[in-house]
N, C-alpha and C positions, 0 to 999 in steps of 0.2 A: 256508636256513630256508623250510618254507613259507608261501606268502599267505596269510593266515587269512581271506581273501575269496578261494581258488581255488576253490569248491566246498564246494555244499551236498551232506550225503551221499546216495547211492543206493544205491535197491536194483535188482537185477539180475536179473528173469525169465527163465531159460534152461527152456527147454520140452527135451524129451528130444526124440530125434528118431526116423524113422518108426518102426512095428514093421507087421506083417503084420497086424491088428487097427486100426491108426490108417491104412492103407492102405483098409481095406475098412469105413471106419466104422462100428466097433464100441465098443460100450462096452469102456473095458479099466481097471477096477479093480485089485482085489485078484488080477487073475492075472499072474504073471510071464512075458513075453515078452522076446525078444533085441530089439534092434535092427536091423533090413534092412540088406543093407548100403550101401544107398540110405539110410538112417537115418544109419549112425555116418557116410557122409558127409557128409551134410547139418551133421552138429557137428563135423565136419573143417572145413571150410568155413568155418564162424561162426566155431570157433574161431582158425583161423588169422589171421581178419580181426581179431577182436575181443580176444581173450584174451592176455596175455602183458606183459613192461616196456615201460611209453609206450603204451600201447591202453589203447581204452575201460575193458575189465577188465582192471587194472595190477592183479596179486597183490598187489604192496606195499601196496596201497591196501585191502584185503581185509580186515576185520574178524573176516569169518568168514562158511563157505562153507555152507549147512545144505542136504541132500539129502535126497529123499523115499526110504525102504528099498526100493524097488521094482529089480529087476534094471536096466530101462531107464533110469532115472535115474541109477542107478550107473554105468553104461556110460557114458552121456551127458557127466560129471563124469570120466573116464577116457581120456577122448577128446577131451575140450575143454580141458584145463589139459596142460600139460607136464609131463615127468615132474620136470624137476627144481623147478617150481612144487607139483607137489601134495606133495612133500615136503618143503619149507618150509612150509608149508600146515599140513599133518600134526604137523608136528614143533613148532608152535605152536601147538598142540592149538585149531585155527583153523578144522576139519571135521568134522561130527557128522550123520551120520543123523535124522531123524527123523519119526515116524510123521505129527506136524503136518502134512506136508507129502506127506504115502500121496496119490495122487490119489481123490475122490469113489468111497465104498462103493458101488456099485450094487446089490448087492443080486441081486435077482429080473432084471433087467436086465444081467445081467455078459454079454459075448458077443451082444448083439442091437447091433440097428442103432433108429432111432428109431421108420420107421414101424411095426415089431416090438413094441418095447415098448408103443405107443399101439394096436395090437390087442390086446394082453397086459392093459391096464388097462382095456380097454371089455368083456373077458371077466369080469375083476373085478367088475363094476359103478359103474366108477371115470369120472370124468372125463365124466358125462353132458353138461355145460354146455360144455366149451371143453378143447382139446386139451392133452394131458400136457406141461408145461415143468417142468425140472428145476428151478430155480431157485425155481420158487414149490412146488413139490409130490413134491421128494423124489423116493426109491427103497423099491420095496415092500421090506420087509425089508435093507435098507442104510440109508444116511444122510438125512436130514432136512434141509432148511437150515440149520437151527437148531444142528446138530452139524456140519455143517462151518463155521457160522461160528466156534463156540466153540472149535475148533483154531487156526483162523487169526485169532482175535482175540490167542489167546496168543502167540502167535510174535510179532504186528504190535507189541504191549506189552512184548515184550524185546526187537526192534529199534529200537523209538522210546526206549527206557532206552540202547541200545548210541549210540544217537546223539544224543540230549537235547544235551551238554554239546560237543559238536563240530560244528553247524550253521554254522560259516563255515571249516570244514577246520584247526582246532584239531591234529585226530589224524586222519590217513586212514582213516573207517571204511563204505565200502562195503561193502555185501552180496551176497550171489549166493545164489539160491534156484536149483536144479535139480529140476526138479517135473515138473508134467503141464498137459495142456489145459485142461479146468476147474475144477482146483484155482487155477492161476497166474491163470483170469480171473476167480474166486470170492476170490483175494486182492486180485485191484487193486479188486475192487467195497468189498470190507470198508475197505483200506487209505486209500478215499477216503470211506469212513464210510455208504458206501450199504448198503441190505440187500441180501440176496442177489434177492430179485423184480425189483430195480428196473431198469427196462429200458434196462443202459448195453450195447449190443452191441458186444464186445470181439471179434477175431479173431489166433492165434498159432500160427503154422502150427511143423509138429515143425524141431526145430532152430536154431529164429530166438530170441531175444532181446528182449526189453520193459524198459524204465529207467522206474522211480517216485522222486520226491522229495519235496519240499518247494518252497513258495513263501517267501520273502522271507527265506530263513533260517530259518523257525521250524515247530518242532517242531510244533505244533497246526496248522499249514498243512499237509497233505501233500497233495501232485498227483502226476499222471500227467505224464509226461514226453516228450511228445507227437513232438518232434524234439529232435535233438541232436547239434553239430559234434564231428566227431574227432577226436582231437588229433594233430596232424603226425607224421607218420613218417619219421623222421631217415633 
């Protein structure tokens, strides 16, 4: 049986890993790239560390896995679970796409690099006072903050409902979000109730991993999950 004090539930940051576009810092939205294959190693790597029975990400322990549609993330989720996991997975209808979790619309910006875009907006007539940040000021013709909060509030509001009644490990209900770079650091901003402006400076390099919780067990407590011991490897 389990402790009903082993653990508060988490969620699971997996950032897809490189592509030729996240090599050369670019924006990469809405365009479909592979992964390098310096990429799908980088989620070899994590994965084998981390994913699998008795690791940090124990499938058993998995709620439910939600992926962004984007080819890279699909890969990434392909390459980081085993086969015979994503098919218990699968087969407990426990893995669902979804556009929640598309990385940031850019827009007029898809394919540039930054200081690109901030000659792009001063051609506009944009940004006289102080330099283009996405977080407070959007994409010309893509997403807003305002619209990427409103994706990732909904998601955060059907993982806080998948995990309301299980805060001292009731039911093992971990989560794993397989995403992108500033979609996964625009959710840990929401998930901790900040706006999207507010200047919490997150970094998530492709392939790596981030764990969010809760404090003291409870559900209107959620935190960021700063450090955390792994569990022994028999």
């Amino acid at each position: 049986m389990l402790d009903k004090d082993a653990g508060t539930p988490r969620v699971f940051l997996y950032r897809h890993g490189q592509t030729e576009w996240t090599q050369n810092g670019r924006y990469t939205g809405t365009s479909e790239l592979d992964l390098t294959e310096h990429g799908a190693q980088q989620v070899l790597a994590s994965g084998k560390m981390i994913v699998g029975p008795g690791k940090l990400i124990d499938p058993a322990n998995l709620a439910h896995v939600y992926i962004s549609p984007r080819r890279r993330a699909q890969q990434t989720f392909d390459i980081a679970f085993s086969a015979s996991a994503k098919q218990a997975l699968q087969e407990a209808h426990k893995v669902s796409d979804t556009e929640r979790l598309a990385e940031w619309n850019y827009g007029l910006y898809e394919g540039l690099v930054t200081s690109e875009i901030r000659t792009l907006r001063k051609e506009h007539g944009l940004d006289t006072d102080q330099p283009w940040d996405i977080w407070r000021d959007g994409c010309e013709h893509g997403e807003s903050p305002q619209d990427v909060t409103a994706r990732i509030d909904h998601l955060i509001a059907e993982i806080r409902e998948i995990h309301r009644d299980n805060m001292h490990g009731e039911t093992p209900c971990d989560i794993v979000l397989v995403a992108h770079g500033h979609l996964l650091r625009a959710f840990t901003k929401r998930w901790l109730g900040y706006p999207m402006d507010f200047p919490l400076a997150l970094m998530l390099e492709p392939g790596a991993v981030g764990v969010l919780s809760y404090q003291h067990h409870c559900v209107d407590e959620p935190a960021l999950l700063v450090g955390y011991g792994f569990p022994l490897q028999e």
